[in-house]
N, C-alpha and C positions, 0 to 999 in steps of 0.2 A: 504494500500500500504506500509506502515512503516514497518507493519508487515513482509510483505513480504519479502522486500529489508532486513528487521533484521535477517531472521530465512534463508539468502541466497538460498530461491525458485529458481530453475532452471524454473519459470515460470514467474516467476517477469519483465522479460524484455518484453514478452509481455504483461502482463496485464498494465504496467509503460504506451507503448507505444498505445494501447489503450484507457485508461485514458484520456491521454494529445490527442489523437483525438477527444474524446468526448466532452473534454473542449473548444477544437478550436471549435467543431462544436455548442456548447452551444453560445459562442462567437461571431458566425458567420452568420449562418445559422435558428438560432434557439430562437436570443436575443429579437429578436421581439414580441415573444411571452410571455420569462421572465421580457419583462419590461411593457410592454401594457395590457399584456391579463389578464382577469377578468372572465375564466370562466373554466371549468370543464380540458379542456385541457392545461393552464396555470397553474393550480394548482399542478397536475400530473409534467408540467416543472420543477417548486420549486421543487416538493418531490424526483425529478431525482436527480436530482442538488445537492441537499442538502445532498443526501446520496453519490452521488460520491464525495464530499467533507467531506462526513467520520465525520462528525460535529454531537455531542450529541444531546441527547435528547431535556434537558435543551437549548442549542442552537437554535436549530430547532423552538421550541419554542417562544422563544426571538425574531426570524427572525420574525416567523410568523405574531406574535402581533406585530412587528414593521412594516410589510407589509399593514397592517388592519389599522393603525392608520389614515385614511384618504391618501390625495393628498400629502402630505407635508411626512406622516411616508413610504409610496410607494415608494419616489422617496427617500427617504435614502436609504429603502431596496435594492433597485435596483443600487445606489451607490455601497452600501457593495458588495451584489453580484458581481459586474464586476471588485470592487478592488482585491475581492477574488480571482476569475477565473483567471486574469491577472496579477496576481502575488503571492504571497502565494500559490496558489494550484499549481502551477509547478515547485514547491521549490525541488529539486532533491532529499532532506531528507524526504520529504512526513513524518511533525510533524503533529499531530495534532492542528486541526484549530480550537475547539471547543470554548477555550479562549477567541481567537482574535474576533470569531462571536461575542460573549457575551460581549466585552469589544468594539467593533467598534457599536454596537447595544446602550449600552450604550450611550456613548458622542453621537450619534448621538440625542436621546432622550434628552438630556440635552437641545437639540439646540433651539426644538420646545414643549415639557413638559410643563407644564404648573407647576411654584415653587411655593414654599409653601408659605401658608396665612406669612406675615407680612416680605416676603424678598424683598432684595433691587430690582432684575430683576421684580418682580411681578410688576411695575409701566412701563415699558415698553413691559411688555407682552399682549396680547390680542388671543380671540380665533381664527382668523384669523389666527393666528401661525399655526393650523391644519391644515387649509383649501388655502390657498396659498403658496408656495414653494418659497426660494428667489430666486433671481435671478440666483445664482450659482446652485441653486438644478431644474432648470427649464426643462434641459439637460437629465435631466433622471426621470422626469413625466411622470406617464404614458400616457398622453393626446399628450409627443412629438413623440411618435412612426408613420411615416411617414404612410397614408393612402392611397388606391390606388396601381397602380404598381411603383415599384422603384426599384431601382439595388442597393445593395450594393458595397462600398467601403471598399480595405483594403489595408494595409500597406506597407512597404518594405518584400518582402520574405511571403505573405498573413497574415500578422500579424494584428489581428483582431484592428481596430481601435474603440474607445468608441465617443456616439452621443455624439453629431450630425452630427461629420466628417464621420459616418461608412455610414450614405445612408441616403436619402432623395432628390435623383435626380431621375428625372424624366426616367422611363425606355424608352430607342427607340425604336423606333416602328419598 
């Protein structure tokens, strides 16, 4: 999209407005899937996602294996992804994100990693770090993706709200 808006394409204004649909609807309609799902069709979500977010190789990457790292590396990824979406990816300059994936993937690693033989954190770390999510990172497990029927919620002007305020009420019957 950078490209585009730089080299002043007389097509840019729709493909910009596009884009930013597709995002709402990643956001919206479709998050369910990017923060829950574990299977063939989940996957295919990411590899959407990630390429309309124009993010490297090495990035993509970085997600990936930050995706895999258990319950606790899941629910970072799924963190990143909606800071992404919700902010930086509708940045009107359309910079490249490839960085910020690679550097937001980082710190988050730091958080739950497991540090080197004879550091001061290593006396408060345990492998439990993988395998449960703290409290703050609970929000975007994938175990919290509402099961059954349920309606989404969203914001002022449909402005995609992030869980557990976007849905997990009961649909009416």
């Amino acid at each position: 999209m950078g490209w585009l808006k730089y080299l002043d394409d007389p097509a840019f204004p729709y493909f910009e407005h596009m884009c930013l649909k597709t995002i709402h609807n990643f956001l919206t309609e479709r998050w369910w899937i990017l923060q829950g799902g574990v299977d063939d069709v989940a996957l295919q979500e990411w590899i959407l996602v990630l390429k309309i977010l124009a993010v490297g190789k090495k990035a993509r990457r970085d997600m990936f294996l930050l995706a895999q790292s258990g319950q606790v590396g899941r629910a970072h990824a799924n963190k990143i992804l909606w800071q992404l979406l919700s902010g930086p990816a509708l940045d009107p300059l359309h910079v490249d994100l490839s960085s910020l994936v690679t550097h937001e993937v980082y710190k988050a690693r730091k958080n739950f990693d497991r540090p080197p033989r004879e550091h001061k954190d290593l006396r408060c770390w345990g492998w439990a770090c993988y395998e449960i999510p703290h409290k703050w990172g609970l929000k975007w497990s994938p175990g919290e993706v509402p099961s059954g029927t349920w309606c989404r919620r969203d914001g002022d002007g449909g402005q995609p709200l992030p869980p557990p305020e976007r849905g997990g009420l009961p649909q009416p019957q």
